[in-house]
N, C-alpha and C positions, 0 to 999 in steps of 0.2 A: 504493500500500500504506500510504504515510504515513496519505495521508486518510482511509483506510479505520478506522486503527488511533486517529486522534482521533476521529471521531466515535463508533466503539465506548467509548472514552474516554466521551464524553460524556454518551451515554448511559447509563452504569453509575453516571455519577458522579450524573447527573440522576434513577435509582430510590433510587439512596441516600438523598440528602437527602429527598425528598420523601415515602420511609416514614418519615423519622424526623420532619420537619416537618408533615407531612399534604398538601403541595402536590400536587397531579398534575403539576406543568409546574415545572421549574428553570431560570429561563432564562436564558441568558449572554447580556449583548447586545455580547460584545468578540468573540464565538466566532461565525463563519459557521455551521459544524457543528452548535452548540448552537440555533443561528436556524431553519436547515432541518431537523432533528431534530422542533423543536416544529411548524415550520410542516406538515409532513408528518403528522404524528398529528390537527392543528387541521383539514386538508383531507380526512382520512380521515372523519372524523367529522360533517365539512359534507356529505360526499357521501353520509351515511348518510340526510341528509335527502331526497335524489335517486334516484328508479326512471324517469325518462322513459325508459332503455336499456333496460331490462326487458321481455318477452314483453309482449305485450298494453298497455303502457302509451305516451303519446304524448313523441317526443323534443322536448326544449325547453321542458315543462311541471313545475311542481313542484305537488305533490298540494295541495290544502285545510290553510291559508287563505290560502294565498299566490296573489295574482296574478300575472299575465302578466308585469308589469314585471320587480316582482323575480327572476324566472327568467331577464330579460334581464343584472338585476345580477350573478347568480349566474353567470352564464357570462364576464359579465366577468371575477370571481373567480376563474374556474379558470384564465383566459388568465395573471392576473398571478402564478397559482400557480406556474405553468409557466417565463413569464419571472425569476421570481427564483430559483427553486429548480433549475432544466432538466430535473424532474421531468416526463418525457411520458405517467405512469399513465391522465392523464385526457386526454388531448390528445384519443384519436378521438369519446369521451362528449362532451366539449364541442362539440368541430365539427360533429358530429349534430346537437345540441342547437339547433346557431346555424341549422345552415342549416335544418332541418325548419319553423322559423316565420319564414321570410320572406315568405310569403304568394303570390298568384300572380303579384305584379307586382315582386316581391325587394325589398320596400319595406319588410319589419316590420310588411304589413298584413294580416296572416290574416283574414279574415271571419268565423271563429268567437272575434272577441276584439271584435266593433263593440258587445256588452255593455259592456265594462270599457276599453278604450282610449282613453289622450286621448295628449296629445303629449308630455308627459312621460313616457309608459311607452314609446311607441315612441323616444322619443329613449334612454334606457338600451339598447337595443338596437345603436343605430346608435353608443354608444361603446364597445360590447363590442368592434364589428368594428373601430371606429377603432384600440383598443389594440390588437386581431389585427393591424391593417396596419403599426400605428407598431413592433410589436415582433417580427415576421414568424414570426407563427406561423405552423406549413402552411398552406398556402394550399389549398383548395380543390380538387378535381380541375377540369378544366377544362371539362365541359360544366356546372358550378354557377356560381350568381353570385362573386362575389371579394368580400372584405373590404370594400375602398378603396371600390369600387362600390354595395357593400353601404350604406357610410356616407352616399357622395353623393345616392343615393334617398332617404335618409331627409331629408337635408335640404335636396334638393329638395321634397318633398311639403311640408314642413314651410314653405319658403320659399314656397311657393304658398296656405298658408294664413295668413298673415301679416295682420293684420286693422286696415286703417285706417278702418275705422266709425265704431268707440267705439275709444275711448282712446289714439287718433291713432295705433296701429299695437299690434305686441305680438300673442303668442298665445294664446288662449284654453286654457285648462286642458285642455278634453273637446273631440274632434275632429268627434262628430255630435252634431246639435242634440237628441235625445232623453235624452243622458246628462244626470245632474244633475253640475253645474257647466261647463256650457257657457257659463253667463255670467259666469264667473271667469276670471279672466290672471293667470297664477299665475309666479311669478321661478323656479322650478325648472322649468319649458317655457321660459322664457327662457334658464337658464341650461343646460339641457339643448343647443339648439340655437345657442347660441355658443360652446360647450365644441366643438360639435362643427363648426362653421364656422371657428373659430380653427384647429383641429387641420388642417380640408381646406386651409386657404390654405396652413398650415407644409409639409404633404406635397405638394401639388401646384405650390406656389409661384401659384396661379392667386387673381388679386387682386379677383374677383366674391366671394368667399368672407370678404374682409379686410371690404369694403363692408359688407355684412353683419354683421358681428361687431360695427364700431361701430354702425352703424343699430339693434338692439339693445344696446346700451350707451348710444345718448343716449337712447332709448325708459325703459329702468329707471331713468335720473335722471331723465328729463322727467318721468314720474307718479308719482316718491319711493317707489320700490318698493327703490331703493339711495341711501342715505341719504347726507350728505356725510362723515360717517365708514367708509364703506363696508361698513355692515349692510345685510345684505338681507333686507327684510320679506315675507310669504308673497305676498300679491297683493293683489289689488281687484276688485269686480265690475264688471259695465257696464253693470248697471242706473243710476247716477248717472255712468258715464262716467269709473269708475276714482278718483274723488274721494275718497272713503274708501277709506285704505288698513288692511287687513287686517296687525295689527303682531307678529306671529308670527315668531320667526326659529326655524330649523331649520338643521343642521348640511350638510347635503347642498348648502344654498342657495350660501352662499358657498364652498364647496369647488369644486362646479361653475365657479363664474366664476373662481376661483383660480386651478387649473388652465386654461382659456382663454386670460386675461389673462398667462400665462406663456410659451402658446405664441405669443402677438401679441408677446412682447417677443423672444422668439427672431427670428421670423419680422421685424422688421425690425431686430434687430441682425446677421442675418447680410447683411442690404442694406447694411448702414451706415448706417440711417438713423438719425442720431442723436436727432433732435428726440423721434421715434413712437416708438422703442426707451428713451428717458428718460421719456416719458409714461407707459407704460406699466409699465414700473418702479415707479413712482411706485403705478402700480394695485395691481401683485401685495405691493407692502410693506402698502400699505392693508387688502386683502383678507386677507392674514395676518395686519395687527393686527388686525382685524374676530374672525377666527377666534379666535384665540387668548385676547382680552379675555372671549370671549363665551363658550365652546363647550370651555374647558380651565380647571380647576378648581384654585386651590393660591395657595400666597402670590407666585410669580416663574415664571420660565418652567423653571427648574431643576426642578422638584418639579408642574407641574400636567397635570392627570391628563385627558384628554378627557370629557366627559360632558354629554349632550343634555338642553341645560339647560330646554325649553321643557315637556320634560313628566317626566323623568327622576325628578330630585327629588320629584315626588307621586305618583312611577311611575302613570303617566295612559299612558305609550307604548303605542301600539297596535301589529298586529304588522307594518306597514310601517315607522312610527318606530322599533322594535327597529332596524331595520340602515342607521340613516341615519349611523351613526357609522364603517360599512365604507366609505362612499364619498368621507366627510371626509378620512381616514388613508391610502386610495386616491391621490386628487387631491392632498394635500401631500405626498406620498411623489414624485409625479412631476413634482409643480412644480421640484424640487430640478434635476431634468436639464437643462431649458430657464433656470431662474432660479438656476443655480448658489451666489451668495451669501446664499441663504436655507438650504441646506443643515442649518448649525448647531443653528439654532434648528427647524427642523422636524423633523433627527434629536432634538434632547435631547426635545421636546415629543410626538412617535412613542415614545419610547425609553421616558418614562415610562410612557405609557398601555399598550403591552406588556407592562409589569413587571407592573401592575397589571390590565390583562386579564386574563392568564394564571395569577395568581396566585390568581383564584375561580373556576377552570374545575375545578371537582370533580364537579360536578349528573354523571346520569342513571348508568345500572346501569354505565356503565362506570368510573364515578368522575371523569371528566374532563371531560365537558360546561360549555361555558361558558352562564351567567351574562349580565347588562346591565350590572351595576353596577360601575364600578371607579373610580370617583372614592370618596374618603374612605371607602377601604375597605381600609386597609393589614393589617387579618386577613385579607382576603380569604375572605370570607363569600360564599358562592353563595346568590343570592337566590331560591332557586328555580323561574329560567326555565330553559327551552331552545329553542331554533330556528334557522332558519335567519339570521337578523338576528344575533340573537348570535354565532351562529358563525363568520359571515359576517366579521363586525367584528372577532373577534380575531384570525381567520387575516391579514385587511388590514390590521390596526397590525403584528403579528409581522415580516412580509415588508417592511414598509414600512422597515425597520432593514435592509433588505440594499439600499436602493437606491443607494448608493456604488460597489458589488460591480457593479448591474447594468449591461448594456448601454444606450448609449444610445439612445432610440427613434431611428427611420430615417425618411427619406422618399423621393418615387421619385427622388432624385437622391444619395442617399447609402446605396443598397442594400437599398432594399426593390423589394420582387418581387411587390408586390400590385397586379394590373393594374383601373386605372378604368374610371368610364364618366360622364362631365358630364351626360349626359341621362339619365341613372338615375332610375329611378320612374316606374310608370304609374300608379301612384292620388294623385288629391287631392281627397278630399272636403271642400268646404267653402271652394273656392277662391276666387280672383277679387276678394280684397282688396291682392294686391301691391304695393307702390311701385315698380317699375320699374326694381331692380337689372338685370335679364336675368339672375337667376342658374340659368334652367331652371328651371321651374316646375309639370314633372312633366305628363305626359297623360293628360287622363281618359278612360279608353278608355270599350267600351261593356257589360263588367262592371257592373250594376247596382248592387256594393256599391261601388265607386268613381265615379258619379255624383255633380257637382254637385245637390245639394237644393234645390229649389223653390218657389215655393209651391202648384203642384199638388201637389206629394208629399207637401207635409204634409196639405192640405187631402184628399187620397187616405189618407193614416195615419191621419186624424181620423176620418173614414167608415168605414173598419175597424176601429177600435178602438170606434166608438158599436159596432158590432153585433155586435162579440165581449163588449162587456158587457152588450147587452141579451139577447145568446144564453146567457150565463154566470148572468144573473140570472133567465132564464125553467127555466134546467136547476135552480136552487136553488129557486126556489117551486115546482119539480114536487116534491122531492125533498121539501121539508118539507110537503107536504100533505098532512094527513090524512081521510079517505074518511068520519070516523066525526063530523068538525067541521062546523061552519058555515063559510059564505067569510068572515064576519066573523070567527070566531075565529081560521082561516089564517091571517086577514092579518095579525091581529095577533102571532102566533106570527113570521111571518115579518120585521115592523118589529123585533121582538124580535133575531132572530137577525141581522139586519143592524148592529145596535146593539150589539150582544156583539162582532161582527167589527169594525165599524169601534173600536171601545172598544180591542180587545188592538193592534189596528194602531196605537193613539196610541200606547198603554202604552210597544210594543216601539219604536216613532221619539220617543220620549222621550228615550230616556239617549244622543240626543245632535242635534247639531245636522245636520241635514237639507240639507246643501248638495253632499254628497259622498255615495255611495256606494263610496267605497273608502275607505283610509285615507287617504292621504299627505295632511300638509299640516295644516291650521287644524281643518277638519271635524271633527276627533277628540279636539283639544285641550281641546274645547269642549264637553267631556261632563257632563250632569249631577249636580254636586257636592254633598255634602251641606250641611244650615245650618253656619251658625258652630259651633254647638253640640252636634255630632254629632259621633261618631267614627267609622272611628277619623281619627286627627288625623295628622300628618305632618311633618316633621321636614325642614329645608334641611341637603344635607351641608356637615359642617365644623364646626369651635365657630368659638362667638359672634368670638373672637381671629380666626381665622383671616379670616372673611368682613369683620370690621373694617378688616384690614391692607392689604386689596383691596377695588379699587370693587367693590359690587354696580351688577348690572345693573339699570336703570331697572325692568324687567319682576318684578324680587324684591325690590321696594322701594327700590333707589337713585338715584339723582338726585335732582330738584327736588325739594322740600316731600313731604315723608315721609303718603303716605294714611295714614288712621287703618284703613281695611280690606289695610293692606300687610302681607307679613311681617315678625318680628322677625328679625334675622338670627341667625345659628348656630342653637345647639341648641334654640331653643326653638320649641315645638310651632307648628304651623301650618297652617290648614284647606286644604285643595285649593280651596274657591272662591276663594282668592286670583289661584289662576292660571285658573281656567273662564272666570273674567266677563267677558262684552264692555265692562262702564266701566272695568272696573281696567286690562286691555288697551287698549282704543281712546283713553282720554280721557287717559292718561299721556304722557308723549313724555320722550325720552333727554335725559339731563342734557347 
C-alpha cells in the first residue's frame, strides 16, 4: 500500500511540475517509482511503434523503414523493460516476436531476410535471447527452441563463417555474396559475436567459447580496427586485405565489446584466475574511457551528456544510427553487474543522459515523444524527430538508472533455467573458412537457402540474371514501340529512354555512398554534402568554452596540426562536408 501511495505521489507531483515547466517527463533519478513511472509511459509509446501482434501483421517484424535487425534490438528492449521494471504487459508480445523469426533451423535465419541480413543483424538477435537467458525470462514452452540455444546457433553459424582468406580471419559484414558489403569486416559483426561468445562461456562455463572471444580480440588489434586506446573504428574492406581502415567510430561499436570484455572478467575472476581477470580489467576500464572521451558530451564526467558524435552534430543520423545510443546505455548499464567498480561512473554518466533525454520528449500528438538530441540541450528543445531509435534510446538510459535495484544476470549454474544445445544451428552459408577452435560449426543441411555457395551457383545466378534482363529489356522495346515510326526512330526513342533511367538511377545513388544498402555503419555517414559555401550550415554543440576545456576529438578537429578544412570548435558555424569527406576522415589519425 506504501508503494502504491508513493508512486501515486509521484506521479501527481510529476503532472504538476511539468504543466507548469512545459516538461512531459519529471524525472527523479533518487526515486525507483519516479524511474519506473517514466520508464512505463517511455515503453508505452515505443510499442506504439509495434503491430507484428496485430490481425494480419507478421510477429517479430516492425513496419517500414526499419529492418530486421533493429526489430531484433527492439525485442531486446522489451526483455530489459521487463527485467528492470517486473512489468510483464509485454512479456507474451515479445516472446512471439523472438520466437516467430528464428527461421527453420532456430538460427535467426529466416529466408525471407537473405535480402537484408548480414551478421551483425542476426547477431542482435542472438543477444536479445542471451539477455532472455542471462535474466530468465519465460522460457519458452517446450516443444520451441530455448533462449540459451537460441544464442549458441547463432554463434555457431557465425563461428563457421569466420573468414581467414582476407584479412587473416574476422567476419565479413553481409553473410551472402550478392549483398553489397560483402567485402567489408565491419567491428560491430565482430563485436556482435564476442559480446555474444563472452556471454556463452560466463553461462555455460564451456571454454571453446573463451577461445573464441580472444581469437576475435587479437583479430581487431591485429588489423587496427581497435586502436591502442581502445576506439573502435567501423571496418575495412578486402579488397586490399583490410589495409585501409575505414575511421568511423559509432556508439554501439564499443558498447558491444564493453559489455563482452566484462563478462571475460567475470568469467575468470570467478576461477580465480588472476593474471586473465587483471587483463581484462584493464580492457573494460579502457573501453569505458574509449566510451566516454568519445560518445559523452560536457566539461567532466559529472555533467556529460551521451551523444553520437559521428553524425549527430550535422544531424547526418540515418534511421539505424537514431538508436545506436539504446545499445551504448544498454551494454554500460550491465557492464556495472559483472564489473562492479565501474558502477559510479557509468551511473553518474546514465544518470545525466536521462535527465536530458527525457527532458525533450515533448514531439508527437501526445506531447511526449522523444526526440535524438540531448546533449547541449539543457531547454530541452524536441528536435522534431520521432521513432523507434529515439524511443528506443531513452527508455535504455531511463532503466539503465535502476541497475543497482536489478537482479543479477544468472547462468546455468546459479539458476537459470534456460536449457542449451552446443550443436545448435543448421544453416551456415558461406562457411568453411574456420580456424579450428571445434566450436561446432553448424550443418548445412540440404535446404537450399542454407547451402554453401559455389562457383557453379554463381556462374548459374549469372545465366539467370543475363536473361531476366534480356527478357526485361525485350518486354521494354515492345512496350515503347511505336506502329506509326520507323525502327530507326524506335530505336532511338528507346536509347533515349534507357538514358533517362539509367540518368534518375545515378541521381537517386548519388546522395550517398554505395557500399551498403542498409544503414548501419560508414555507408551513411558518407552522404553527399553541400560546398563550403552553401547552406544551410551547422553548428558543433556546446560554446566555443566548453569544447576548449575538453579534448576534441581528432575527427572534429583535435589533435595533431589543426586542417584548415577542420571545424572551429563551439559555436561557430560549420559545413557538414567537414565530417562526409573520405581525406578529412581517412588521412587524419588520433592525436
Amino acid at each position: 500500500m506504501l508503494r502504491q501511495w508513493r508512486l501515486a505521489l509521484s506521479i501527481a507531483t510529476s503532472l504538476l511540475l511539468s504543466s507548469r515547466l512545459g516538461y512531459s517527463y519529471i524525472l527523479d533519478l533518487q526515486s525507483t517509482d519516479s524511474i519506473i513511472d517514466v520508464s512505463q509511459q517511455l515503453a508505452q509509446d515505443l510499442m506504439s511503434f509495434y503491430n507484428g501482434h496485430q490481425p494480419g501483421q507478421i510477429p517479430g517484424l516492425l513496419p517500414p523503414p526499419y529492418y530486421w535487425w533493429e526489430a531484433g534490438a527492439f525485442m531486446g528492449a522489451m526483455i530489459d523493460y521487463w527485467y528492470y521494471t517486473g512489468d510483464t504487459t509485454y512479456n507474451t508480445i515479445t516472446m512471439q516476436g523472438l520466437l516467430h523469426q528464428v527461421g527453420p533451423y532456430n538460427d535467426y535465419m529466416p529466408p525471407n531476410q537473405t535480402l537484408t541480413e548480414g551478421n551483425d543483424d542476426q547477431g542482435f538477435w542472438g543477444m536479445a535471447v542471451m539477455s532472455a537467458a542471462e535474466y530468465n525470462f519465460p522460457d519458452p514452452p517446450k516443444d520451441q527452441p530455448q533462449w540459451i540455444a537460441l544464442a549458441q546457433a547463432v554463434f555457431n553459424t557465425q563461428a563457421s563463417r569466420w573468414d581467414t582468406e582476407y584479412c587473416d580471419g574476422g567476419l565479413r559484414w553481409q553473410i551472402f555474396t550478392w549483398n553489397n558489403g560483402f567485402n567489408y569486416k565491419n567491428s560491430i559483426s565482430a563485436a556482435c559475436f564476442l559480446n555474444i561468445a563472452a556471454r556463452l562461456a560466463l553461462y555455460t562455463g564451456n571454454s571453446t567459447y573463451e577461445d573464441w572471444v580472444v581469437t576475435t580480440w587479437d583479430w581487431m588489434v591485429h588489423v587496427k580496427l581497435m586502436g591502442e586506446d581502445y576506439r573502435i573504428y567501423d571496418g575495412a574492406h578486402t579488397d586490399d586485405n583490410c589495409v585501409t581502415i575505414t575511421r568511423y567510430e559509432f556508439s554501439y561499436n564499443v558498447g558491444g565489446f564493453l559489455l563482452g570484455a566484462a563478462a571475460m572478467y567475470e568469467y575468470h575472476n570467478a576461477r580465480g584466475q588472476a593474471d586473465q581477470s587483471a587483463l581484462w580489467r584493464k580492457r573494460v576500464d579502457g573501453l569505458l574511457d574509449a566510451a566516454e572521451n568519445i560518445f559523452f558530451f560536457g566539461d567532466d564526467t559529472s555533467n556529460r551528456v551521451m551523444i553520437e558524435i559521428a553524425c549527430e552534430p550535422v544531424n547526418l543520423c540515418d534511421v539505424d544510427q537514431l538508436s545506436f545510443k539504446a545499445y551504448l546505455s544498454r551494454w554500460m548499464a550491465a557492464t556495472t553487474k559483472w564489473a562492479p567498480w565501474t558502477f559510479d561512473r557509468v551511473k553518474t554518466l546514465l544518470g545525466n543522459s536521462a535527465a536530458a533525454a527525457v527532458r525533450q520528449c515533448r514531439g508527437g500528438d501526445n506531447g511526449r515523444m522523444c526526440g535524438f538530441r540531448w546533449a547541449n540541450n539543457s531547454a530541452g528543445d524536441w528536435d522534431g524527430t520521432t521513432g523507434v531509435g529515439q524511443q528506443m534510446a531513452a527508455m535504455e538510459v531511463v532503466l539503465g538508472n535502476m541497475i543497482r535495484e536489478a537482479k543479477a544476470p544468472v547462468t546455468n549454474s546459479t539458476g537459470g533455467t534456460s536449457i542449451g544445445n552446443p550443436s545448435a544451428g543448421g544453416s551456415a552459408p558461406g562457411h568453411g573458412h574456420g580456424h579450428g577452435h571445434g566450436s561446432g560449426s553448424g550443418r548445412a543441411g540440404d535446404d537450399p537457402w542454407h547451402l554453401p555457395i559455389g562457383g557453379g551457383d554463381r556462374t548459374g545466378a549469372a545465366l539467370v540474371t543475363l536473361v531476366v534482363l534480356c527478357g526485361l529489356l525485350t518486354g521494354i522495346a515492345f512496350v515503347l514501340t511505336d506502329e506509326c515510326k520507323s525502327p530507326r526512330e524506335n530505336w532511338d526513342d528507346f536509347r533515349s529512354s534507357m538514358s533517362d533511367v539509367a540518368s534518375g538511377a545515378l541521381a537517386r545513388a548519388g546522395g550517398r555512398y554505395t557500399t551498403a544498402e542498409k544503414g548501419k555503419g560508414r555507408a551513411d555517414v558518407e552522404k553527399s554534402a553541400p560546398a563550403a559555401n552553401d547552406t544551410p550550415r551547422h553548428r558543433l554543440p556546446g560554446t566555443a568554452q566548453q569544447v576548449r576545456q575538453r579534448e576534441v576529438p581528432w575527427y572534429l578537429g583535435g589533435g595533431q596540426g589543426e586542417s584548415s578544412a577542420g571545424p572551429v570548435a563551439g559555436d561557430v558555424a560549420m559545413p557538414p562536408e567537414v565530417y562526409s569527406t573520405r581525406k578529412h576522415f581517412l588521412n587524419r589519425r588520433p592525436g
